[in-house]
N, C-alpha and C positions, 0 to 999 in steps of 0.2 A: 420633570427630570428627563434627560436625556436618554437614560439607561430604559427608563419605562419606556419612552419611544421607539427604541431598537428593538424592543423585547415585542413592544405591540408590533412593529414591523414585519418583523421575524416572523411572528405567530400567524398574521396573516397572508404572508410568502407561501407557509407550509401549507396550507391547502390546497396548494397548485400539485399536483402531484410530481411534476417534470421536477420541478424546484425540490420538493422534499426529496427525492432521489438523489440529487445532486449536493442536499447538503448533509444528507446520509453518508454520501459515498466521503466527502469532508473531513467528516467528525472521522471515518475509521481514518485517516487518513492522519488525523492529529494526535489520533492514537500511537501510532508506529511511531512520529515524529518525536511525538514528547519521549518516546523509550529510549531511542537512541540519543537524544539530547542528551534526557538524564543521567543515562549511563557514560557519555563523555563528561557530564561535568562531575560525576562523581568520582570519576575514574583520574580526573583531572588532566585530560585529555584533550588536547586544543583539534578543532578540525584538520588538520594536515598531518597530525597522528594517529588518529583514527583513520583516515584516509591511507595512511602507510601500512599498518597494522591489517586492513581489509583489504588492499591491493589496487585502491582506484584512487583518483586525482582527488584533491582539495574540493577541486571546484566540482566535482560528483556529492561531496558528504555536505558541501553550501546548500547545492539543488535537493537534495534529498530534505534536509532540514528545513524546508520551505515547502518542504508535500510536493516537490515537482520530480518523479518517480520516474526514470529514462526505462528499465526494466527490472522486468521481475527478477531475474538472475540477479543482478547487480541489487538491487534490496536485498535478494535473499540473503548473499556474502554478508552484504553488511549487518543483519540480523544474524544470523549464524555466528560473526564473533562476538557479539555481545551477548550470544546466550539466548537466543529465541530462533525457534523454526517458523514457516509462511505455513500455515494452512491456506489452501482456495477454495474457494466453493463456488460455485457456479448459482445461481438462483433467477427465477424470471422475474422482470419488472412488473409492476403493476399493468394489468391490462395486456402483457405482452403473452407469447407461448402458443400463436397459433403459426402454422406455416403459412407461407405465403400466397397459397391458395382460401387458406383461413377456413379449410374442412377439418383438419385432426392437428390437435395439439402437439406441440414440439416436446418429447419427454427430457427432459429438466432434470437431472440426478448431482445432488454434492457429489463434488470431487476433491478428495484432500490429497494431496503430497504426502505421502509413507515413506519411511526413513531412507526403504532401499532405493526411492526413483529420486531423493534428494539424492544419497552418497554417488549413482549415478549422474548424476548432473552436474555435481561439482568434482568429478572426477571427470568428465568432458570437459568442463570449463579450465580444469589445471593446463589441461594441453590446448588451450587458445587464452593467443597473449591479446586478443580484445577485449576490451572494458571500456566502459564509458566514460 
């Protein structure tokens, strides 16, 4: 069957580390997408309402619903009206975390977004009329 073949493909891919990273970074990435999908079609919401509604172009909430992500700002708006905040978190890749002399490690610490440096940012952002 087909479906076994892609699977075995797959499974074999993933042991490349490069590649596993890369279809990591994916999946979160299908994540976000399905959220805002689903919350336009439940809301019954055509792309160019949603895209009014959050303040960026049509063809912003196409790319976005395709994982093609221009910036974080502009996600965030678009997550924030449908009711979700961005956490980020910073993390080292496999293998990675030495400096570039490669004697002492880069220290690595989660960084989340706290509500007051969101209301901050979108309070920068109200006074610039750029959007993607």
């Amino acid at each position: 069957m087909k479906s076994d073949l892609v699977k075995d493909h797959l499974k074999e891919e993933l042991k490349d580390p490069h590649f596993k990273e890369l279809y990591e970074l994916h999946q979160q990435k299908l994540v976000i997408v399905k959220k805002i999908i689903d919350y336009r079609v439940k809301q019954h919401l055509t792309q160019g309402q949603l895209a009014d509604k959050v303040g960026v172009s049509q063809q912003y909430i196409s790319r976005i619903e395709t994982g093609d992500f221009c910036t974080v700002e502009v996600l965030e708006k678009v997550l924030t009206a449908i009711g979700y905040a961005v956490k980020m978190q910073i993390v080292p890749l496999r293998g990675a975390g030495l400096s570039k002399a490669g004697a002492l490690p880069v220290p690595m610490a989660p960084i989340s977004l706290q509500k007051q440096y969101m209301k901050s940012c979108r309070i920068k952002r109200a006074f610039s009329s750029r959007a993607c």
